[in-house]
MINU-580270 format. One record per residue (C-alpha): residue in one letter; x, y, z; residue number from 1. Coordinates in Angstrom, 3 decimals, padded with zeros to 6 digits, m for minus. Layout:
# residues N
DOFI   residuo          X          Y          Z   num
DOFI         A          X          Y          Z   NUM
...
This chain:
# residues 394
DOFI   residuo          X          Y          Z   num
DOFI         X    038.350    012.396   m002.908     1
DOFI         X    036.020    013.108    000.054     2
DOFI         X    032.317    011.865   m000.481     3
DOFI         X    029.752    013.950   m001.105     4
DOFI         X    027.453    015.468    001.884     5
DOFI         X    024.104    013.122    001.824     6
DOFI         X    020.967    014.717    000.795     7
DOFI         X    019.241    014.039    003.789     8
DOFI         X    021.058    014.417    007.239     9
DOFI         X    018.991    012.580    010.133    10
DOFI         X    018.751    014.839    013.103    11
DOFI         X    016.748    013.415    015.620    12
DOFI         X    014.867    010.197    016.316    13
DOFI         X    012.269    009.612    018.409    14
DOFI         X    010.979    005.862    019.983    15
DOFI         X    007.397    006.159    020.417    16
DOFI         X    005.376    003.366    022.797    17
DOFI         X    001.823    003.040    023.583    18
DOFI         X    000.144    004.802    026.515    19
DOFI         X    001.630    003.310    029.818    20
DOFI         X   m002.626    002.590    030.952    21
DOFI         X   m002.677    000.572    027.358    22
DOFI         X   m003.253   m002.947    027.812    23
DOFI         X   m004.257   m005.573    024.903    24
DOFI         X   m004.481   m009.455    024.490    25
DOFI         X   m000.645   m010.947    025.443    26
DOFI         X   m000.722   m013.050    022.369    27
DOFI         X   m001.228   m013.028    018.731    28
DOFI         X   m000.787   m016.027    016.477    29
DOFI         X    000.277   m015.263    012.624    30
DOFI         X   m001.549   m017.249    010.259    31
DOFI         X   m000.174   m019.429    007.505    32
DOFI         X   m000.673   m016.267    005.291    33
DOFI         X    001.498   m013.903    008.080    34
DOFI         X    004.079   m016.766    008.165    35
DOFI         X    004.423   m017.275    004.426    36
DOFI         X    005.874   m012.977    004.393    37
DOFI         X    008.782   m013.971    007.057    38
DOFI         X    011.599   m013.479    003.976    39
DOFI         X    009.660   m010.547    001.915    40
DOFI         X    010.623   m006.927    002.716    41
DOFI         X    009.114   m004.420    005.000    42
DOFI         X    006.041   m002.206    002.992    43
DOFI         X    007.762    001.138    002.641    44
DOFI         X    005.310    003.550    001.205    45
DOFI         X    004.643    007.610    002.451    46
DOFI         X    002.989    010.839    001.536    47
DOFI         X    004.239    014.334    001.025    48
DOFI         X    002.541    017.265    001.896    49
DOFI         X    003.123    020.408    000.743    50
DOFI         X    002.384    024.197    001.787    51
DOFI         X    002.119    023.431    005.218    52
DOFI         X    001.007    026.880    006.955    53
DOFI         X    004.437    028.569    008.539    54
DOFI         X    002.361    028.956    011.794    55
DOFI         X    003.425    025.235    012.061    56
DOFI         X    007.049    025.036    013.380    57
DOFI         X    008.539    021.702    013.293    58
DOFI         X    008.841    021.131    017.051    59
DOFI         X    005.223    021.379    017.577    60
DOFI         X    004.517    019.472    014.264    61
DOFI         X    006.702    016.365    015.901    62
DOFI         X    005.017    016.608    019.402    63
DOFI         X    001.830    016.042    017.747    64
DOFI         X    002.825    013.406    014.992    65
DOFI         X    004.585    011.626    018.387    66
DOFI         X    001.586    011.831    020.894    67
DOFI         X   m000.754    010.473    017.732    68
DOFI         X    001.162    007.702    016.690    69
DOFI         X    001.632    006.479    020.514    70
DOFI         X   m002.313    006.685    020.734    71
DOFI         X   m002.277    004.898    017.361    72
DOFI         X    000.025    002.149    018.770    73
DOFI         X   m002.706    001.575    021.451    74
DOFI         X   m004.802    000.172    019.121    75
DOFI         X   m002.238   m001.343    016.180    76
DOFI         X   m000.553   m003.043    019.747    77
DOFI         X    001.333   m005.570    017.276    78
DOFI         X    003.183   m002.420    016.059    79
DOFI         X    006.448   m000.556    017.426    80
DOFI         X    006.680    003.088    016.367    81
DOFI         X    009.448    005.103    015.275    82
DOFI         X    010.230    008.884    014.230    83
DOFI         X    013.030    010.163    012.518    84
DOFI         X    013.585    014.004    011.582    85
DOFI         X    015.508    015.092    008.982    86
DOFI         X    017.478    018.432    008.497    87
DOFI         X    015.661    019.380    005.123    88
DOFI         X    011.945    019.804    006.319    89
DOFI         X    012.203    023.155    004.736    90
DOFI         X    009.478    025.354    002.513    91
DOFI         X    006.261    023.924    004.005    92
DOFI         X    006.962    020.542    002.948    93
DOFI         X    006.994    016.840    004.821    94
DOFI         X    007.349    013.611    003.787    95
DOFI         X    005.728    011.251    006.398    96
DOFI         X    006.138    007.114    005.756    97
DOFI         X    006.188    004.113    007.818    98
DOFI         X    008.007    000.946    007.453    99
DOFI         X    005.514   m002.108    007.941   100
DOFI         X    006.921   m005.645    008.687   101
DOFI         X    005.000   m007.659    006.120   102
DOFI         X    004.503   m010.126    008.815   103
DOFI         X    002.855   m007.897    010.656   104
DOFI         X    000.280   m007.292    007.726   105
DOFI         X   m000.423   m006.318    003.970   106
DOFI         X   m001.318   m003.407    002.468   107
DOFI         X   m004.712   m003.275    003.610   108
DOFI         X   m003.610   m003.308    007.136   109
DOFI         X   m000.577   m000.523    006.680   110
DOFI         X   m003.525    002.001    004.833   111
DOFI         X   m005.296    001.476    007.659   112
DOFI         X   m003.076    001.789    010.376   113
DOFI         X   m001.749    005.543    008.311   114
DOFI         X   m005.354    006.446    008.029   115
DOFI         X   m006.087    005.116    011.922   116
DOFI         X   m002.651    007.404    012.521   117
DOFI         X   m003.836    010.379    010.223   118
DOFI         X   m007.364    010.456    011.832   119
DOFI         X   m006.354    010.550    014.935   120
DOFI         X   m004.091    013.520    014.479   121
DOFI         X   m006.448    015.466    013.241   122
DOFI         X   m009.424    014.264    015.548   123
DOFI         X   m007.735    012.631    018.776   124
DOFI         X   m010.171    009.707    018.182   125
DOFI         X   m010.244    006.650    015.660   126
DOFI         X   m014.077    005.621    013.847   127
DOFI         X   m012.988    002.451    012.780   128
DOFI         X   m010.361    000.257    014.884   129
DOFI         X   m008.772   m002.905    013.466   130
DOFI         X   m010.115   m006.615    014.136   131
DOFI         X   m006.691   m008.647    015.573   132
DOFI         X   m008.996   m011.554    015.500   133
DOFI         X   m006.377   m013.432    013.362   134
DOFI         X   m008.500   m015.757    011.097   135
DOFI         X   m007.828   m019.519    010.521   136
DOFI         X   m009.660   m022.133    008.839   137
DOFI         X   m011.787   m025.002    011.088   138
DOFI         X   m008.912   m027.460    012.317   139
DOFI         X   m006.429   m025.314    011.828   140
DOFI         X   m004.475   m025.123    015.423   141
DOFI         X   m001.540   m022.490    016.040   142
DOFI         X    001.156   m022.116    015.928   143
DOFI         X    002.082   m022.311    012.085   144
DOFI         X    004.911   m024.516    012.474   145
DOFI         X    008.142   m024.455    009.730   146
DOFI         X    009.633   m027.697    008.496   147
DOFI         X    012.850   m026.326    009.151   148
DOFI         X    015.568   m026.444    011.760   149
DOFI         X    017.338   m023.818    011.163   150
DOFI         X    016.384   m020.465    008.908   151
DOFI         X    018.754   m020.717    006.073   152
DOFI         X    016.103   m022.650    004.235   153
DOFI         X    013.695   m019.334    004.257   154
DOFI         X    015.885   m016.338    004.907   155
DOFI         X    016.743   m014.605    001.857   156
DOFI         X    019.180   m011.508    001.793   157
DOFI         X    017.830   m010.187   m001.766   158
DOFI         X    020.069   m007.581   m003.849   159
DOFI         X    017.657   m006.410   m007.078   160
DOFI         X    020.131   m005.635   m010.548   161
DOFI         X    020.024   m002.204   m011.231   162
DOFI         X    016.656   m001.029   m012.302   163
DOFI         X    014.759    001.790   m014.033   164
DOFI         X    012.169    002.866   m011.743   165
DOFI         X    009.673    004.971   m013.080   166
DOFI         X    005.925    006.607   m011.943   167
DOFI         X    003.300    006.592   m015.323   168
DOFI         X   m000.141    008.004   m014.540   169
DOFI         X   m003.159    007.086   m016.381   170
DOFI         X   m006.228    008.875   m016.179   171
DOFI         X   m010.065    008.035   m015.851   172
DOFI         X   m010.905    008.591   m019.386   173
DOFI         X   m007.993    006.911   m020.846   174
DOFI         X   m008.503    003.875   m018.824   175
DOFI         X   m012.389    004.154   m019.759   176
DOFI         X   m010.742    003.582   m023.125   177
DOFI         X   m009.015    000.823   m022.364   178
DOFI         X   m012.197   m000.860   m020.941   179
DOFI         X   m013.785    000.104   m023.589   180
DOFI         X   m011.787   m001.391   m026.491   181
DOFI         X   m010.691   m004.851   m023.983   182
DOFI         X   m014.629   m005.762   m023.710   183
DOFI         X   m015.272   m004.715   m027.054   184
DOFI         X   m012.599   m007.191   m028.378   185
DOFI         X   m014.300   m010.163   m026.556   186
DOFI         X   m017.968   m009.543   m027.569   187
DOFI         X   m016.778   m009.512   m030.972   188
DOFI         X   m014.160   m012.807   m030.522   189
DOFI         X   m017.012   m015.521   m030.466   190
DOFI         X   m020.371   m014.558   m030.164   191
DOFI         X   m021.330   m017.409   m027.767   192
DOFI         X   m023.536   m016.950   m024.821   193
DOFI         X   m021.199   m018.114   m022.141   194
DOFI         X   m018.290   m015.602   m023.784   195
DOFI         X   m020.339   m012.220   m023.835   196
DOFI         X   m021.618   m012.438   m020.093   197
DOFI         X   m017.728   m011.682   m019.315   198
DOFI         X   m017.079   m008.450   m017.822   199
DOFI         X   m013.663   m007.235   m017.925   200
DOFI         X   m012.660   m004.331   m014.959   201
DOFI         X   m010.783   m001.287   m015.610   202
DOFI         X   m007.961   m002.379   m013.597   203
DOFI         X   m008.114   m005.969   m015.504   204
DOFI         X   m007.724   m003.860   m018.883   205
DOFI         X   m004.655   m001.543   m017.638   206
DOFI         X   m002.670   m004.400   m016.113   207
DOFI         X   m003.424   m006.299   m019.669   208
DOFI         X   m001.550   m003.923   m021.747   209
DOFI         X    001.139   m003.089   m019.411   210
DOFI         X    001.778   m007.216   m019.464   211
DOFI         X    001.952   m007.302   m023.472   212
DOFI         X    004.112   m003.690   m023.249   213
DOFI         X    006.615   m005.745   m020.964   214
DOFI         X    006.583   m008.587   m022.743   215
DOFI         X    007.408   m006.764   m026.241   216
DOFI         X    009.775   m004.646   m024.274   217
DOFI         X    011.792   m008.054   m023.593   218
DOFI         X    011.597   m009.024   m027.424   219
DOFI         X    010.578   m012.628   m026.255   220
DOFI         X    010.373   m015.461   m028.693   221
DOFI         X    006.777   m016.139   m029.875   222
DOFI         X    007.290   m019.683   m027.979   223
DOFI         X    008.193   m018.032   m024.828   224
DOFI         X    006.210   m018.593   m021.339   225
DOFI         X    004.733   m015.369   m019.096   226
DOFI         X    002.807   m014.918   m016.511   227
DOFI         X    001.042   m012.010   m015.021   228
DOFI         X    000.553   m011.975   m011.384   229
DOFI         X   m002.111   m009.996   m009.349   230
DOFI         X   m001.609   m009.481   m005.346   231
DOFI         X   m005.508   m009.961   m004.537   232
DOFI         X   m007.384   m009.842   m001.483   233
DOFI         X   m009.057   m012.561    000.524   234
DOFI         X   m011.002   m010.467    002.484   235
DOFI         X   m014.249   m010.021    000.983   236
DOFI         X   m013.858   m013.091   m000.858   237
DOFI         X   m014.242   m016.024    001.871   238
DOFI         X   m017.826   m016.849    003.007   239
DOFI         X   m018.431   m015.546    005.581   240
DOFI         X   m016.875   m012.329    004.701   241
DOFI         X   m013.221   m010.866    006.971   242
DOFI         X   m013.471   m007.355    008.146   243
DOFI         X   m012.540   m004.785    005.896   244
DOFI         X   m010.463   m003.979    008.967   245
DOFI         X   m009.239   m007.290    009.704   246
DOFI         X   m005.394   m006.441    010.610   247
DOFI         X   m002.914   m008.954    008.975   248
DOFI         X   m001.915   m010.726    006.094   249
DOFI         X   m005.170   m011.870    003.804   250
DOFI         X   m003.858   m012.321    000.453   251
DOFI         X   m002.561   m014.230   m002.223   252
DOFI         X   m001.505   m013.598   m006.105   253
DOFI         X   m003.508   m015.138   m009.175   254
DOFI         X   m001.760   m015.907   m012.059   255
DOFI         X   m002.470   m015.797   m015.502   256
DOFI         X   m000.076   m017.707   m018.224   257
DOFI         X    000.322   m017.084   m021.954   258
DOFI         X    003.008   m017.383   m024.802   259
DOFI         X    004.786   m014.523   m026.035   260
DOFI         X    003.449   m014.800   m029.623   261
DOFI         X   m000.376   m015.934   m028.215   262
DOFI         X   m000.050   m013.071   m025.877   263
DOFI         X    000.954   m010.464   m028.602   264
DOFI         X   m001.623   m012.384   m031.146   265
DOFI         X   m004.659   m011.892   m029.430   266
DOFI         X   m005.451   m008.739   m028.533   267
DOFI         X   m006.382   m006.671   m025.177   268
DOFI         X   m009.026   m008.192   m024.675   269
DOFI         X   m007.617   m011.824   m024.556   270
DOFI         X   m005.289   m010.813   m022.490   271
DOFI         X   m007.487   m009.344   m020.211   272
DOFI         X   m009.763   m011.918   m020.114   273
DOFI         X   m006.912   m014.257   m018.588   274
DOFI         X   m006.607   m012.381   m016.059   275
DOFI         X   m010.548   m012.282   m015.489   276
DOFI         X   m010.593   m016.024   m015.417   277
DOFI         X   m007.496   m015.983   m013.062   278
DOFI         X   m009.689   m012.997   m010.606   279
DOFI         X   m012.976   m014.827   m010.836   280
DOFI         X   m011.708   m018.155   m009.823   281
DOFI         X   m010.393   m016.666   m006.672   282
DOFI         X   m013.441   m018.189   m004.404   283
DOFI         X   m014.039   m018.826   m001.102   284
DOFI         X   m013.322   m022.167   m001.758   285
DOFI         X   m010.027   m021.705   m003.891   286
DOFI         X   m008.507   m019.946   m000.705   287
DOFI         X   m009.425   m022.851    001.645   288
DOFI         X   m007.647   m025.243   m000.973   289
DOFI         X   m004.390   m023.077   m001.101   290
DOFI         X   m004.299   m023.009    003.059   291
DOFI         X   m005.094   m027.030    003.156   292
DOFI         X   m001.876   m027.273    000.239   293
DOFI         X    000.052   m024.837    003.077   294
DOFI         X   m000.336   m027.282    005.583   295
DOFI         X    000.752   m029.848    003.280   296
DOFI         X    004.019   m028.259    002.756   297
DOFI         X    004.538   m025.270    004.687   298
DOFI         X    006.885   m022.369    002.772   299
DOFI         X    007.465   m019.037    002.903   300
DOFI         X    007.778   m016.610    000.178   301
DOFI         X    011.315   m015.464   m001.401   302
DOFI         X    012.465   m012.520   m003.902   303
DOFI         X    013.936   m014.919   m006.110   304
DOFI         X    010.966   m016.966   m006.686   305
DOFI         X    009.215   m014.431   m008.821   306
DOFI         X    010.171   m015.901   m012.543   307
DOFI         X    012.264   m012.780   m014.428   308
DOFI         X    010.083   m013.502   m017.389   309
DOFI         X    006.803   m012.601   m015.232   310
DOFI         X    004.968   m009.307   m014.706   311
DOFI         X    003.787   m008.845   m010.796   312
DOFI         X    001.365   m006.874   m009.970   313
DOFI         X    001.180   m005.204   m005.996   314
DOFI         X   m000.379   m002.599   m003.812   315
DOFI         X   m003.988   m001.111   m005.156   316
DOFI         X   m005.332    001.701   m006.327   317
DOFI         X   m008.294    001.100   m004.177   318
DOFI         X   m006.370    001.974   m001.056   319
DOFI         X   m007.090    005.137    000.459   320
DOFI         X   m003.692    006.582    000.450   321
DOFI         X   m004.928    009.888   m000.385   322
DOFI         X   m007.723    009.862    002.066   323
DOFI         X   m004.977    010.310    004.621   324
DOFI         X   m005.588    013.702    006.229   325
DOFI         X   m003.537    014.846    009.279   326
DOFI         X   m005.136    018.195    009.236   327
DOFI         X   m002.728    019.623    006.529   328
DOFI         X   m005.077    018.616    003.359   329
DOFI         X   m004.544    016.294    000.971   330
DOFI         X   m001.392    014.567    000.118   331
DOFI         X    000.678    015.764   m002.978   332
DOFI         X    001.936    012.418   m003.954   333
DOFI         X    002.574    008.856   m002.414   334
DOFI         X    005.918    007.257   m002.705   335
DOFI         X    007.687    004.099   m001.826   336
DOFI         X    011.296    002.686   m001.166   337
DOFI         X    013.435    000.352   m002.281   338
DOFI         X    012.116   m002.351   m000.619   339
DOFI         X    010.401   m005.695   m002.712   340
DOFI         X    011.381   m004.501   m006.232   341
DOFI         X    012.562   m006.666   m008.978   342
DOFI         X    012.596   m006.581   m012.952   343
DOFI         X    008.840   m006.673   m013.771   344
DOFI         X    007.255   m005.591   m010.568   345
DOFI         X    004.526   m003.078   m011.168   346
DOFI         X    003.032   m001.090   m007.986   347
DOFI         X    000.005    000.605   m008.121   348
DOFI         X   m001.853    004.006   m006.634   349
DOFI         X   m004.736    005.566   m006.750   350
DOFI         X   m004.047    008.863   m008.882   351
DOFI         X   m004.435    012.055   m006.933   352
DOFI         X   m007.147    013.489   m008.849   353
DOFI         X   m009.765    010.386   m008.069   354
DOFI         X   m012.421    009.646   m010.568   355
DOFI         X   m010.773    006.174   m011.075   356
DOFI         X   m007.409    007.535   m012.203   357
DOFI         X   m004.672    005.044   m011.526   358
DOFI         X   m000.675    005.520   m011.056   359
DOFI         X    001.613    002.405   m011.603   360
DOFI         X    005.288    002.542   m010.386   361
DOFI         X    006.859   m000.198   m013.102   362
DOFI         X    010.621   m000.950   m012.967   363
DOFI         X    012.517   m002.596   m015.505   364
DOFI         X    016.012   m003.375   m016.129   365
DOFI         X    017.509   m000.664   m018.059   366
DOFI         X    017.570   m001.687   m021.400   367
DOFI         X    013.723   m002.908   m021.316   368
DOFI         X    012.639   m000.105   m019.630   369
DOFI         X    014.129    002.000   m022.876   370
DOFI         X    011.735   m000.511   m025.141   371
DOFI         X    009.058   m000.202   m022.990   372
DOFI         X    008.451    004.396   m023.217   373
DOFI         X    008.256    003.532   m026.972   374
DOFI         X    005.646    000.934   m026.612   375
DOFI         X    002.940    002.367   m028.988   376
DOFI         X   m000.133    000.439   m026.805   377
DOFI         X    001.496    001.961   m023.308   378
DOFI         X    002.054    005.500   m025.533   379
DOFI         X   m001.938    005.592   m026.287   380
DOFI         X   m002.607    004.666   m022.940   381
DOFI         X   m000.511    006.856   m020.660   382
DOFI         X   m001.990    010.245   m020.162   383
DOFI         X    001.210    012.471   m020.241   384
DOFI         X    002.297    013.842   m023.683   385
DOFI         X    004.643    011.043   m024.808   386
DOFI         X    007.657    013.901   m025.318   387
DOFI         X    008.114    013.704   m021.566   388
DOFI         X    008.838    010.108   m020.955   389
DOFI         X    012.482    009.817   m022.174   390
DOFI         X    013.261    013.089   m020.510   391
DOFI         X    016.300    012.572   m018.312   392
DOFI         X    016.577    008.770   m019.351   393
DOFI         X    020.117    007.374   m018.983   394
């Protein structure tokens, strides 16, 4: 039987390079924190806008995204730009992404590079360029240098099980709630001094309950080990401070650990405060530890490191993905690919309306995803009527 025609038909691409008058420094080091992504997968993440005006034909919309983005190179140098048109750009829509070496930086730096590209679209000029100062602690010479003479040790071709991939947005008000009732629960736990000065965040509170929803969506033993895991920035955490447009890798994740049973025992706010704890120890001098323990024993990250019993938590809804204006308006929705997905990783957006609403893209193997849009803790929380979950679930 022939195969069906793909959806998407690529119809031209497009190599884009930097001004030929460009010129930057001939050399940039990666730090231990760049070096440690060498096995990860590219950041895939994009935008689509819709009701473009039809005084906008395509060929004029791709000059200008091309001229932009070579300008844009200019000043992202450590970047090599692509653009590929498909044959269904049709009804005033586009779907604009990037893929990002992880190398080359985290999600800080590919917001800002998109926003860098965006502005200067719509303004031929960029406010705020990125620092390529890579940082390193005192005594730390480059090059980062592997323990290993050949790459098998590091490189990692990872194939994820099937999954259930699925978007869940949560409003401002419901995660108020959650706040709310997580800080609530801890004032009221012990009524010691050193217990009520604990603050928990909104984000703290959201990624609590979606770790007990996993875990009761697994049907773990009461004896059973997780951990939660938070991607976190470095930047405005080390003393003296990194640019908030430092361009690179500046991150690690902070774990929080809990049984099953003492998990499911104690509450939201328990939970949460874990993962407080695990946040608030994340100093200045905490990172300067982990990079002395890299030099120790230099690795690099793999897929199959992240424990299948574990929830992992990536991207941010702080990022301005929606602040991303190219002179169309605002985006309809962000997206991502395939890429760095496993059974427990949660992503998360900022939700389109603002006001502190959040979006989480969770995927699950099939048969705890199922468990998981009955969870009556994520069915509170989750601002869609619950009827529409399960819709179209195989």
């Amino acid at each position: 039987m022939p195969s069906s025609a793909p959806m998407v038909e690529i119809i031209s691409k497009h190599t884009v390079k930097p001004p030929t008058n460009s010129s930057h420094p001939p050399l940039c080091h990666l730090t231990p924190w760049d070096v440690a992504m060498l096995c990860p997968h590219y950041i895939q993440k994009g935008l689509l806008f819709t009701n473009l005006p039809p005084s906008l034909p395509i060929h004029h919309l791709l000059t200008t995204l091309k001229a932009s983005l070579s300008i844009t190179l200019q000043h992202f140098y450590p970047l090599a730009g692509r653009l590929a048109t498909p044959n269904h750009l049709t009804g005033g829509d586009i779907f604009i992404a990037c893929c990002f070496n992880h190398v080359v930086g985290d999600g800080t730096s590919y917001w800002n590079f998109f926003n860098a590209w965006a502005e200067i679209t719509r303004t031929n000029s960029l406010s705020l360029p990125p620092v390529h100062a890579r940082w390193f602690i005192d005594g730390e010479n480059p090059p980062v240098k592997l323990p290993f003479s050949d790459s098998s040790p590091f490189v990692e071709r990872f194939s994820p099980p099937a999954l259930r991939q699925r978007f869940f947005h949560f409003s401002a008000e419901s995660i108020a709630k959650l706040k709310k009732k997580a800080n609530e629960e801890i004032r009221t736990e012990e009524n010691d001094r050193k217990q009520s000065q604990i603050v928990i965040s909104s984000f703290q509170a959201l990624c609590a309950m979606i770790w007990r929803a996993i875990s009761r969506a697994r049907r773990f033993p009461a004896e059973q080990l997780t951990t939660c895991r938070l991607a976190i920035q470095n930047r405005g955490r080390l003393r003296p401070p990194q640019s908030p447009e430092y361009f690179g890798n500046s991150i690690y994740a902070v774990e929080a650990t809990a049984a099953a049973g003492e998990l499911e025992a104690n509450g939201l706010g328990w939970a949460a405060r874990e993962l407080n704890g695990a946040v608030n120890g994340h100093t200045d001098e905490a990172i300067r530890g982990k990079l002395r323990e890299y030099h120790a024993a230099p690795m690099v990250y793999k897929m199959t490191m992240f424990d299948p019993k574990s929830v992992m938590v990536g991207s941010s809804p702080r990022f301005d993905m929606y602040g991303c204006d190219f002179g169309w308006g605002k985006g309809a929705a962000v997206r991502c690919g395939p890429a760095n997905k496993f059974d427990g990783k949660v992503s998360a957006f900022p939700g389109r309306e603002g006001d502190g609403s959040v979006d989480l893209e969770i995927c699950l193997l099939p048969q705890f995803m199922a468990d998981f849009l009955l969870d009556p803790e994520f069915l509170e929380a989750v601002s869609p009527p619950p009827q529409s979950l399960t819709k179209g679930l195989k």
